[in-house]
ZAROFI-582121 format. One record per residue: x, y, z of N, C-alpha, C in turn; residue in one letter. Coordinates in steps of 0.001 Angstrom, whole numbers, plus 500000, padded with zeros to 6 digits. Layout:
<nubas>
XYZXYZXYZA/...
</nubas>
This chain:
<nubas>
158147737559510344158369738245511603157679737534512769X/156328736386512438155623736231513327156353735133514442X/157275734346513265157947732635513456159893733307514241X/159738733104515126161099733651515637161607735021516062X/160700735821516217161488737279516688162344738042517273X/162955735987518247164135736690518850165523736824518227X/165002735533517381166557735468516700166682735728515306X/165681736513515264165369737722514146166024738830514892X/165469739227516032166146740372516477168218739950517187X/168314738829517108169683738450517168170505738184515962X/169354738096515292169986737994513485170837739581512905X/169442740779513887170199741928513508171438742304514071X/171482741909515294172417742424516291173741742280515706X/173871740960515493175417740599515025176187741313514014X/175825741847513178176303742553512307176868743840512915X/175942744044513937176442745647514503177366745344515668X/177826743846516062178786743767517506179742743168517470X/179795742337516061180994741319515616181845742192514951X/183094741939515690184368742758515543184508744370515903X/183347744748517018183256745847517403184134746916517698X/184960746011518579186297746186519142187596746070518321X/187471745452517481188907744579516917189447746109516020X/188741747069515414189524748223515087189757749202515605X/191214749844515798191096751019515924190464751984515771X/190490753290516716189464754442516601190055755330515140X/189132755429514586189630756521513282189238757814513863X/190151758648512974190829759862513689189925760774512091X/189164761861511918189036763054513262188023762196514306X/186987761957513518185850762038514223185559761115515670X/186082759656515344185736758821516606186536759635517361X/187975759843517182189041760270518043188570761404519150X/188217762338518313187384763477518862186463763401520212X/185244762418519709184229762199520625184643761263521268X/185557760217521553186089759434522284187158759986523533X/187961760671522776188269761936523937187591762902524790X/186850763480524251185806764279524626185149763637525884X/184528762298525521184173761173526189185149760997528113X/186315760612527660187432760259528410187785761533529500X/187828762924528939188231764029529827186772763995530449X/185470764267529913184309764415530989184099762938531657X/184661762180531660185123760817532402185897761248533637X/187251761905533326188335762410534049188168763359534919X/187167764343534626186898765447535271185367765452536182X/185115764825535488183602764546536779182896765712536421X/182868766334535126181812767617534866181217767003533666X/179828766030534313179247765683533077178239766475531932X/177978767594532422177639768739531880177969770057530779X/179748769315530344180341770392529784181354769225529158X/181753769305527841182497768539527404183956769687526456X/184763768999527115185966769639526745186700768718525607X/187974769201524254189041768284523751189869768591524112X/190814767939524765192314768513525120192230769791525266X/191128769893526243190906771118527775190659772199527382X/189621772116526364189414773595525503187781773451525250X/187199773917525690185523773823524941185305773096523763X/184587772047523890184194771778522969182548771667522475X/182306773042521409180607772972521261180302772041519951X/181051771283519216180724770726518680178906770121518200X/179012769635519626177629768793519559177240769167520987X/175931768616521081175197768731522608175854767301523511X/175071767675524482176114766492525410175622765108525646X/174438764850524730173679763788524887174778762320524579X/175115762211523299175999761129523312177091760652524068X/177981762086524281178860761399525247178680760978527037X/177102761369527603177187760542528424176932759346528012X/175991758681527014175849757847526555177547756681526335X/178007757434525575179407757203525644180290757117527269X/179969757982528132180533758042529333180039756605529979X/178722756453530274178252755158530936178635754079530237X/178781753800529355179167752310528650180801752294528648X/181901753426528770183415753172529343182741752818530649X/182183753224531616182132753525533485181839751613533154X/180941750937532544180411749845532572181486748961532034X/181978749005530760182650748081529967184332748351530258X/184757749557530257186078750253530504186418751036529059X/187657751659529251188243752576528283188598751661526974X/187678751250525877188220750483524906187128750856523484X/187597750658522402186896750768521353185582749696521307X/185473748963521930183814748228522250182945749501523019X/183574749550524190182586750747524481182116751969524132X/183226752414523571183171753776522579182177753498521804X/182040752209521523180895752010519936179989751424520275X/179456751103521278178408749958521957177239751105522047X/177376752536522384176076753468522097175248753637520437X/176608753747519921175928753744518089175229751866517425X/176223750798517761175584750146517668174430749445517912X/173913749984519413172887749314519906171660750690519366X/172292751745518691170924752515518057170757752194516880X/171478751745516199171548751000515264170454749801515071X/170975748926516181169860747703516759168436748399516881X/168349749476517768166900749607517898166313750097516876X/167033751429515354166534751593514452165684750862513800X/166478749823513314166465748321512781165391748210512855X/164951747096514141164075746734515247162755747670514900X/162715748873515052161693749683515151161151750072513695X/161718749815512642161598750171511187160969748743510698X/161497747715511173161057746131510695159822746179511155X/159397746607512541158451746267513024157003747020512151X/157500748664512116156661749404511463156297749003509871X/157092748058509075157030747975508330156179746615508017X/156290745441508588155612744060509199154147744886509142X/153661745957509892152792745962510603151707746764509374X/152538747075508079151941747710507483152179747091505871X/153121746647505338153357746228504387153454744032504346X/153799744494505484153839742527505551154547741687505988X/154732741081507235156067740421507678156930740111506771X/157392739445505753158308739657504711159001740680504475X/158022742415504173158923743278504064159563744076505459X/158688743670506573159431744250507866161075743462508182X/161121742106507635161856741272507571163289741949506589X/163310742478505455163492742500504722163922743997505013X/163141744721505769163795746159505697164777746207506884X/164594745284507973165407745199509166167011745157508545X/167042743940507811168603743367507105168857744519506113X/168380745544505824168565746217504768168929747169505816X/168836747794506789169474748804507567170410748044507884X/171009747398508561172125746856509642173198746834508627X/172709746718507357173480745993506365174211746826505507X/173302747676504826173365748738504113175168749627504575X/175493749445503730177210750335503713177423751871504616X/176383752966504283175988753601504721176093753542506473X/174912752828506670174688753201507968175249751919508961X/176217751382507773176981749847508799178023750995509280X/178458751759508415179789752627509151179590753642510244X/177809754406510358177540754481511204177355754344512295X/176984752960512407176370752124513273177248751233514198X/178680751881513521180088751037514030180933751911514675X/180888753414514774181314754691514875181289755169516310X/182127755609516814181774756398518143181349757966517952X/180358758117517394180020759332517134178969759514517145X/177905761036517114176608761101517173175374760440516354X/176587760232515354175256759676513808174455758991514116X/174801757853514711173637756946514602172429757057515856X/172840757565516701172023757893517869171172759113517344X/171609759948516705170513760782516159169733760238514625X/170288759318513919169178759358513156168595758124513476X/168668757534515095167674756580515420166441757651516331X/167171758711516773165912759673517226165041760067516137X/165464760664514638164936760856513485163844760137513185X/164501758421512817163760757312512716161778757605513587X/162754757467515127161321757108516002160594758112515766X/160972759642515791159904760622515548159341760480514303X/159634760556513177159016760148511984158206759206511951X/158466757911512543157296756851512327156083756987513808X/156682757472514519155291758025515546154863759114514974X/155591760060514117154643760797513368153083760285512791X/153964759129511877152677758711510933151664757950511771X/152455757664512709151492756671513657149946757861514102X/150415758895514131149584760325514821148939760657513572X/149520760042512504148295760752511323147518759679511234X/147798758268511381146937757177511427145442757211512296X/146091757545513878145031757461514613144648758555515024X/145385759912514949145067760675515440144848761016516947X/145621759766517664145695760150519345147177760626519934X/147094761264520767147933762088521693148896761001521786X/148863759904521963150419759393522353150967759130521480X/151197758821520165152237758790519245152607760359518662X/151850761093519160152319762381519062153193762949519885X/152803763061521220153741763190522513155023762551522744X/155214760933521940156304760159521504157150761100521100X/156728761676519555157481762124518862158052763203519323X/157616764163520256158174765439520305159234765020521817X/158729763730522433160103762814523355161077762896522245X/161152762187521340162566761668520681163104762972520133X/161898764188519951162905765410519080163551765809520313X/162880766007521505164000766499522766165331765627522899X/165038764398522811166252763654523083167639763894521898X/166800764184520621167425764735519310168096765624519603X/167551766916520506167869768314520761169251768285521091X/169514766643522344170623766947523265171677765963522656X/171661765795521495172578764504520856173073765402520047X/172360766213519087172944766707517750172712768432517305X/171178768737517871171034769685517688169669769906517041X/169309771023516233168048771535515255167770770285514231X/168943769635513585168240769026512570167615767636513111X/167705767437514379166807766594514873165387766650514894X/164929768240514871163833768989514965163334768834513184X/164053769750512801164129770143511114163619768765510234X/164139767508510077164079766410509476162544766064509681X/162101765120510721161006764963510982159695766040510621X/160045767499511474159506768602511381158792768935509981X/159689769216508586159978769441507226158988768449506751X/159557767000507197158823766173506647157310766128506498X/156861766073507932155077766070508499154984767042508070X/155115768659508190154534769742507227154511769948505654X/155367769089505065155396769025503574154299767976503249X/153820766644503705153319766087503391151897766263504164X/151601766892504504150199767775505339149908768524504409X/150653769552504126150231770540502858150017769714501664X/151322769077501212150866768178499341149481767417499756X/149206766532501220148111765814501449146766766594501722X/147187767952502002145553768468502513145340768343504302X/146275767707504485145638766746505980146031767962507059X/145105769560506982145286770494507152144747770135509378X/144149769174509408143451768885510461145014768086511905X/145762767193510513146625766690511476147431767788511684X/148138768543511111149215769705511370148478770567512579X/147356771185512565147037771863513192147102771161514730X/146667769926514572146517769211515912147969769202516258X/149049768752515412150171768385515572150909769842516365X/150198770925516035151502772426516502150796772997518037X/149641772178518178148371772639519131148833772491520679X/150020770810520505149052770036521957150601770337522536X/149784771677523399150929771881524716151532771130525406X/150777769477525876152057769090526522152626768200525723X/152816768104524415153806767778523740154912768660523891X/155033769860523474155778770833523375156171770494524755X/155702771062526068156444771296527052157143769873527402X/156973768382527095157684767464527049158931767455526613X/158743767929525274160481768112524573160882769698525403X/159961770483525338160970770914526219161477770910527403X/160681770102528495161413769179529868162573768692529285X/162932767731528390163548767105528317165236768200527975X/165130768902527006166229769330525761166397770726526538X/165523771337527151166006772592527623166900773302528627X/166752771980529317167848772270531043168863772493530725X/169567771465529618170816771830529449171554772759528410X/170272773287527554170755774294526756170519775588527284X/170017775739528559169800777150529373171452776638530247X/171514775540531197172665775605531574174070775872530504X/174058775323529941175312775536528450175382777136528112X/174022778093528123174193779356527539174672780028529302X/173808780033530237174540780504531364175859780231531780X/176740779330531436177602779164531620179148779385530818X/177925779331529494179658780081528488179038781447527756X/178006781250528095177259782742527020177137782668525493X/177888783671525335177906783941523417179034783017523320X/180152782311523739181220781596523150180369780107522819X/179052779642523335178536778788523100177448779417521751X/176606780214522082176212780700520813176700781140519634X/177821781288519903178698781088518333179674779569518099X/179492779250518758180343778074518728179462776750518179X/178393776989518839177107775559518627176348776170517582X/175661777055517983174780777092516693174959778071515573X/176077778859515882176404779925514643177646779148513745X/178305778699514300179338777765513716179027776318513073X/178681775456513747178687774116513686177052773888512845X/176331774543513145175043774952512416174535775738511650X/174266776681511336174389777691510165175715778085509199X/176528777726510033177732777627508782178022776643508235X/177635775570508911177512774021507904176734774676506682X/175554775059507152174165775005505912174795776394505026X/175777777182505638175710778536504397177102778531503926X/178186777547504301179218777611503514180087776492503694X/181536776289503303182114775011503310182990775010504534X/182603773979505285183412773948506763184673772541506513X/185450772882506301187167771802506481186867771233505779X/186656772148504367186784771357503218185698770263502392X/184848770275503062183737769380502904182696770211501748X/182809770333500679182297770391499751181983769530498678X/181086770371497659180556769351496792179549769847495947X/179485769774494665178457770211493908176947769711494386X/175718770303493465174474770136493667173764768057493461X/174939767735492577174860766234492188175593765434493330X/176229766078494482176886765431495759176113764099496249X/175003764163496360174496763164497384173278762153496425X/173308762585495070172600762245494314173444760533493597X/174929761072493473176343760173493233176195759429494526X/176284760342495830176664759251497124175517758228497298X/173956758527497047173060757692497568173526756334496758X/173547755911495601173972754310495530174827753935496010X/176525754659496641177113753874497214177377753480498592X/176257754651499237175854754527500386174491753263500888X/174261752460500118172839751454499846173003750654499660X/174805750548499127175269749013498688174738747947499642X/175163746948499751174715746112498324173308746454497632X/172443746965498637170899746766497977170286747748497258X/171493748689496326171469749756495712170041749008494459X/170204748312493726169119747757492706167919748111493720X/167221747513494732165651747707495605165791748790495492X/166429749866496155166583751368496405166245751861494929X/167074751692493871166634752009492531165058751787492124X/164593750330492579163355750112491624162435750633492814X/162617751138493824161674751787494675161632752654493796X/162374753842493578162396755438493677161811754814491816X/161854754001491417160911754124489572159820753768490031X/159487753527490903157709752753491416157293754969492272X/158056755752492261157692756963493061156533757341492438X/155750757478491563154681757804491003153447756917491635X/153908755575491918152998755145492659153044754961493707X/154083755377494442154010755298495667153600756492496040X/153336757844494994152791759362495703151420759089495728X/150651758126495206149693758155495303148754756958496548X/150027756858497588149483756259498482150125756899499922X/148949757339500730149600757907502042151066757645502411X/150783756868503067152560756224503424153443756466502536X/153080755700501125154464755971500438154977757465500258X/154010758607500019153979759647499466155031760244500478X/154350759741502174155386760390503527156469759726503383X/157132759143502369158039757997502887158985758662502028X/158274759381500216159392759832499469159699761504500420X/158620761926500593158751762995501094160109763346501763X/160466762411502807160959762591504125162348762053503199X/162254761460502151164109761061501451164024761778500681X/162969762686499962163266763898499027163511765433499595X/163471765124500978163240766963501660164547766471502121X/165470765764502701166623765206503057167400765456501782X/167710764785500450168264764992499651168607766277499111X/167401767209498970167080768467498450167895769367499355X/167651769657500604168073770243501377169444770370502216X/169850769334501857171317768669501889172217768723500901X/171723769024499738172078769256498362172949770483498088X/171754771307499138171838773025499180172702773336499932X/173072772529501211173842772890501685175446773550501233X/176070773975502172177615774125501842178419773145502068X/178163772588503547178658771610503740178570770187503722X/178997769598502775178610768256502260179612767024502913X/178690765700503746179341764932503914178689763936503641X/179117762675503094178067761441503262177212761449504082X/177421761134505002176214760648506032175382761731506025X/175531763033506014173822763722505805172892763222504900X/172974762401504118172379761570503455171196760753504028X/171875760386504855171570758926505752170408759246506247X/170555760818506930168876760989507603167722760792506674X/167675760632505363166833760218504651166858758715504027X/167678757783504589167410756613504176166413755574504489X/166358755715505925165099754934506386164091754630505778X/163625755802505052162533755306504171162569754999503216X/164056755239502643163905754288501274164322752896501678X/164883752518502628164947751195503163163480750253503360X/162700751300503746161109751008504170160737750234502124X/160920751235501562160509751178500585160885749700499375X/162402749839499949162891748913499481162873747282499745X/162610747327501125161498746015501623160641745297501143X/159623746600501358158632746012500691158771745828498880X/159669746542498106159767746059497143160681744677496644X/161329744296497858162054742615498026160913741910498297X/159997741964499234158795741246499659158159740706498504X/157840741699497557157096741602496884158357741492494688X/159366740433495189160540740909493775159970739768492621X/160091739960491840160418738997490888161682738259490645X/161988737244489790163451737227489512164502737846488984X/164248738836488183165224739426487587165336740216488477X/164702740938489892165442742268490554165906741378491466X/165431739858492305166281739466493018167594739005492090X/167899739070490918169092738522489985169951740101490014X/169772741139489919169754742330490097170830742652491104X/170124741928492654170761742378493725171518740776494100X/171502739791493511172509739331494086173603739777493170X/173502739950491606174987740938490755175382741743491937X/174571742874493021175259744186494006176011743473495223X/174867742979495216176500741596496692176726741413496489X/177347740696495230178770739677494944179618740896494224X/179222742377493528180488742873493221180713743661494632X/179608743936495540180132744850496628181127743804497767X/180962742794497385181958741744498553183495742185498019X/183223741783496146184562741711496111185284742733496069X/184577743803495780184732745109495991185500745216497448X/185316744946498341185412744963499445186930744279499800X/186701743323498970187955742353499483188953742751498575X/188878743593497361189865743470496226190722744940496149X/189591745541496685189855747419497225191220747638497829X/190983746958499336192732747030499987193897746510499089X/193759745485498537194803745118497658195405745924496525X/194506746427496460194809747649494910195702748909495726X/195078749224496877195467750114497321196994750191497428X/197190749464498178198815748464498982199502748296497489X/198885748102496588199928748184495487199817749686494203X/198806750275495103198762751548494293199555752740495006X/199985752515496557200201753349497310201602754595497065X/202249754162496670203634754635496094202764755980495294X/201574756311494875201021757121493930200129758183494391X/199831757986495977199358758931497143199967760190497294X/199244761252497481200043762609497120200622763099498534X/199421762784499357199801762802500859201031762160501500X/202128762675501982203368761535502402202705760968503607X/202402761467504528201568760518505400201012759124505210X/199780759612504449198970758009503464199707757522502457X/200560757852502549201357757093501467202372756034501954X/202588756652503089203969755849504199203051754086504514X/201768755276505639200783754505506073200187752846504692X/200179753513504224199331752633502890200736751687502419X/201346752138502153202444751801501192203284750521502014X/203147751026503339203722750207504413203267748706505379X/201331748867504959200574747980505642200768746532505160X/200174745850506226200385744426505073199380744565504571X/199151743586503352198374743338502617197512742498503156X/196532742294502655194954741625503668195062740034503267X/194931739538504024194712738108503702193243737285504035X/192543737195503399191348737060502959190656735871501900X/191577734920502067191644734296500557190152733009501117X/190333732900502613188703732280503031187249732764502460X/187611734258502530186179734946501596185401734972500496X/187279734637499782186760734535498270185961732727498211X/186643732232498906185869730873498730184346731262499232X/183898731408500640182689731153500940181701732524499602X/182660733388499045181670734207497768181067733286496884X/182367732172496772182296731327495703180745730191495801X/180555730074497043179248729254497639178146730222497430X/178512731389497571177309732627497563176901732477496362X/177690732297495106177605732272493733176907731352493174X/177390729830493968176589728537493545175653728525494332X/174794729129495396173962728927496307172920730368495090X/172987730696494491172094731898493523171801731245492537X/172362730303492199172040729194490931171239728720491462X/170992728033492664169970727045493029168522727542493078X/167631726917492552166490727402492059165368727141493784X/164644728334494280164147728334495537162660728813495078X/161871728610495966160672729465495989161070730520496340X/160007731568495618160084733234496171160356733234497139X/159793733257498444160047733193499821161188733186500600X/162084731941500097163087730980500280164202731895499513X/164210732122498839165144733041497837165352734177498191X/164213734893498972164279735847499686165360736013500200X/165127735133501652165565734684502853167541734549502479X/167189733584501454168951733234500516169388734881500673X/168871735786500044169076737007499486169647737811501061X/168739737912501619169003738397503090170055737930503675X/170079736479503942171279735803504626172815735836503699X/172483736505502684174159736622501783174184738248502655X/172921739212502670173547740424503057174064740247504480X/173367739853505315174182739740506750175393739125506776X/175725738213505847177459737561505513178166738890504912X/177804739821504312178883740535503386178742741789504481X/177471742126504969177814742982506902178954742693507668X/179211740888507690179842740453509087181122740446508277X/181698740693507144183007740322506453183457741510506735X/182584742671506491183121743993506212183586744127507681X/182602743552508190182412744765510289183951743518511147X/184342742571510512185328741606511026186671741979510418X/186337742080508898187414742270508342187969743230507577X/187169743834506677187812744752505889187681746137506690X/186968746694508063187088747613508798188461747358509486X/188439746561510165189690746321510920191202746614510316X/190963746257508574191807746127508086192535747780507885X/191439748587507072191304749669507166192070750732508661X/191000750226509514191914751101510894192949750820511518X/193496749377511435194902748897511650195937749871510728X/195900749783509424196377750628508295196706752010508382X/195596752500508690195586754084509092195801754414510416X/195259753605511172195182754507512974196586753369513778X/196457752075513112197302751385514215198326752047514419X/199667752811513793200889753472514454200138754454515956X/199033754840515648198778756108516388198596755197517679X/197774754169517379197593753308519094198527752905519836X/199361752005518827200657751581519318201756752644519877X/202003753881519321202456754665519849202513755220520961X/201184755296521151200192755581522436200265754457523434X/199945753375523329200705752284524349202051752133524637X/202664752445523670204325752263523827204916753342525183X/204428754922525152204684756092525425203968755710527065X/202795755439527126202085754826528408202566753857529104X/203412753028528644203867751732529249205634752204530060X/206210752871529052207493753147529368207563755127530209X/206487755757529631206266757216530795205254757753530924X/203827757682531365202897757534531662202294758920531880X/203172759257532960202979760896532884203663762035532223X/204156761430531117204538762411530108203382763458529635X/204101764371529330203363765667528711203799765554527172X/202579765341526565202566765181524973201721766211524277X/202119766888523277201650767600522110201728766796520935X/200751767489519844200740767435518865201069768338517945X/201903768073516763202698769326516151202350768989514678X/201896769720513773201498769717512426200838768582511861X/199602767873512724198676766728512729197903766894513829X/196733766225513684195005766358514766194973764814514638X/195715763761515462195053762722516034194380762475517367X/193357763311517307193094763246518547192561761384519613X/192703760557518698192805759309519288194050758676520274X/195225759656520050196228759500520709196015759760521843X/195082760767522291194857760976523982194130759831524527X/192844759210523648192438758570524577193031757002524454X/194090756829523701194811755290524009196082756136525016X/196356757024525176197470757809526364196907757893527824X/195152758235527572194633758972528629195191760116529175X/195136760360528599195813762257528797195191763343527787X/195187764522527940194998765343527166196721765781526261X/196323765980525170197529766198524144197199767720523253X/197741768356523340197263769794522834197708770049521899X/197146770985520652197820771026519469198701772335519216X/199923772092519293200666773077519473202423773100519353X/203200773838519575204673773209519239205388773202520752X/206123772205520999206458772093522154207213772701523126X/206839772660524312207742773625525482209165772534526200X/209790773225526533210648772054527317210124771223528189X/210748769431527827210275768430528325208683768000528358X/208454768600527249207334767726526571207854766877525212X/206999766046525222207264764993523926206148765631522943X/206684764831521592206089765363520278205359764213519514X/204445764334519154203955763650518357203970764654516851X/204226763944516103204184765056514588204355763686513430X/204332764291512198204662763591511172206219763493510423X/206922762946509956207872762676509676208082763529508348X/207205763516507466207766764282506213207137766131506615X/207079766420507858207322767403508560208098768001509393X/208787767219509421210111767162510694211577767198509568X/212050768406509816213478768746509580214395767984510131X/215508767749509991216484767416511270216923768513511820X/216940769705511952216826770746512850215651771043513883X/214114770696513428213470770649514101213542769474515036X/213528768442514915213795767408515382214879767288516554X/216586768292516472217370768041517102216598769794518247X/215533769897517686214867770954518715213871770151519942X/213709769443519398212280768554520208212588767276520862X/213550766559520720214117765754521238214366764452520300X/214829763204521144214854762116520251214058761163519485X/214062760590518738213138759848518346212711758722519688X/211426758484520106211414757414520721210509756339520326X/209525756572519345208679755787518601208385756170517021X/209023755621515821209078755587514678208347754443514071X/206991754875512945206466753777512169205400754541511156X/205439753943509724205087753865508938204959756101508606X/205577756551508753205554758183508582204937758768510411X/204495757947510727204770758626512532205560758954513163X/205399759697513496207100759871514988206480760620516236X/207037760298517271207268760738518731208688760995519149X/208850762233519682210215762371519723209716762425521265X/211051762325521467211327762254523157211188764458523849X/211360764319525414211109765187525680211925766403525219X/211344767473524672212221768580524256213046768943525251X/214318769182524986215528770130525942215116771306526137X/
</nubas>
């Protein structure tokens, strides 16, 4: 960490900016907050975020100005949409390497940096126009200024932390609070360290900091919609996540226990021989806060109702921490270990779409089946060669150090394949009809009035720039719908076809 830090810290970057742009927005979620984005763009009420002109309490409003200033700067395009998650991404990184350098050993700060950017998990994060990664880079900073406050015990890495939970407050919500929160009180009690908690719940202007920050706009938000926001934000989107299954997102008690290795790829092996070293790592401060904060995450996420990957994620950091320093410090057989997880997660990567494209005919969905069945097939055959160098470059016999470094520089190659190519490939596949559609409809009637009829792409508004409502159409509006939904009676109801591809359709304006 000491020899180069800039292009250490440019080493991380790339992974999170190469091919930023080159995919389409995937539909619900980017679509969603990218719209969302675009109407409080449109409307000049940066205070209240609407989807296709309807409240939306989803989330607090922190990201999408975030999101708002980087369109106002860059313009209306999938770089900017994603230039807020990636660059929290960057600072996660950045701020986890450093904490980790500073305590375990430049090697493993080194080592845990490439293991976030990299990691499968939080590369899809970190590529996303959505809240994830901006809140679990708030997570991140409060947690490690936590420990920083049990270290020294002074007011400013404390006062830090209860900054980033306010900033948490206005991105995502409570579990910005909850994560960190859970964590420092579980490991205060198992530790005894009855002196830091107390200090930690004491110092008023911590508290009134986060709440300067997080409160203005959750007193403006309740004065302004009342109870339709209190059931909407935190009775809905928050307590009914945690007490039952919201759109399907379920999953047994073994949910996230299955997802954590394939969320870690490639460096699922470190992650493994961390969590068998947990006995000794409870018996050292840090480590003990480190399982803590990925075992109160797992546990509690477990319980939930609503299960998605990425709730996961808020507990990875520290096994990333963990896993560092256990590369820093590998022998040969676990670095032999993890180059076996990069070379099957590459080809994994590269061999996946192909199976698909010839498995597709077997999709139950007619939609993904059209979509899939219809894409081209990936052409990729450059990858398999430079794997093939990855393969003979693991034979070559290095010092520890050096082997490391080998080890690291294959993960930032199988980052930049995925974030260039096999994403792109992916959202071309699935979302490209929806863009193209959306340009086609913009180029030839601009101010058309468009719905959506038995499908939620909400990415179609913001390649339209318009709001698109979900609903069945009035005269002289156009349709967006799906094809193995459309009768030819419905159809000779809604108008003509004017854009047909892969199970999409747009019919022309209803009579």
């Amino acid at each position: 960490m000491r020899a180069g830090p800039f292009a250490y810290a440019v080493l991380l970057l790339l992974p999170l900016l190469l091919g930023l742009g080159a995919a389409p927005l995937f539909d619900v979620d980017e679509g969603a907050f990218s719209q969302a984005t675009r109407e409080l763009l449109s409307s000049g009420d940066w205070w209240h975020t609407t989807l296709n002109g309807e409240a939306r309490f989803d989330k607090p409003i922190g990201v999408y100005w975030l999101q708002a200033l980087s369109v106002w700067i860059f313009g209306l395009n999938e770089f900017a949409l994603r230039l807020p998650s990636a660059l929290s991404g960057w600072v996660l990184a950045l701020a986890c390497a450093q904490f980790a350098a500073g305590r375990m050993g430049n090697m493993a700060g080194a080592a845990t940096g490439v293991i976030l950017v990299s990691a499968a998990g939080f590369q899809l994060i970190f590529r996303a126009a959505t809240a994830d990664a901006l809140l679990n880079v708030l997570i991140v900073l409060t947690a490690l200024d936590m420990w920083r406050f049990v270290e020294t015990g002074q007011h400013a890495p404390l006062r830090r932390a209860y900054l980033w939970v306010g900033l948490g407050l206005l991105v995502k919500g409570p579990v910005a609070v909850l994560v960190p929160a859970a964590t420092f009180i579980l490991w205060s009690i198992s530790s005894k360290r009855w002196d830091r908690l107390r200090a930690a719940v004491s110092d008023g202007t911590a508290w009134a900091l986060m709440l300067a920050v997080a409160a203005p706009w959750y007193i403006y938000a309740l004065n302004r919609h009342g109870m339709a926001f209190v059931d909407g934000f935190f009775l809905r989107h928050n307590l009914q996540r945690f007490s039952g299954v919201m759109e399907g997102h379920g999953g047994s008690l073994l949910y996230y226990v299955l997802a954590l290795p394939v969320l870690s790829m490639p460096w699922t092996p470190l992650v493994v021989a961390a969590l068998a070293k947990g006995s000794q790592w409870w018996r050292d401060g840090l480590g003990r806060y480190l399982l803590v904060w990925a075992l109160f995450v797992l546990v509690f996420f477990s319980l939930s109702g609503t299960k998605l990957p990425h709730y996961m994620l808020y507990g990875f950091a520290p096994l990333a921490l963990l896993a560092g320093h256990g590369l820093s410090n590998s022998g040969p057989s676990l670095r032999r270990w993890t180059w076996a997880a990069l070379l099957f997660w590459i080809a994994l990567m590269a061999v996946l779409p192909v199976w698909v494209v010839q498995q597709a005919d077997r999709i139950a969905d007619p939609l993904y089946r059209s979509l899939l069945l219809n894409a081209w097939p990936p052409a990729w055959a450059w990858a398999v060669g430079l794997t093939g160098v990855l393969l003979l470059s693991a034979a070559v016999p290095l010092k520890p150090k050096l082997a490391i470094w080998r080890l690291l520089a294959a993960g930032v190659w199988v980052s930049a394949f995925t974030a260039c190519q096999v994403l792109p490939w992916w959202a071309q596949a699935l979302q490209g009809p929806v863009r193209e559609a959306a340009w086609a409809l913009r180029q030839h009637a601009p101010d058309a009035k468009v719905v959506q009829w038995q499908l939620n792409l909400p990415s179609f508004g913001v390649y339209f720039q318009a709001t698109v409502a979900r609903r069945l159409p009035t005269s002289g509006e156009w349709t967006l719908t799906r094809r193995d939904r459309l009768t030819q009676a419905q159809a000779a109801l809604m108008g003509p076809v004017f854009f047909e591809e892969r199970g999409l359709v747009l019919l022309g304006p209803a009579p």
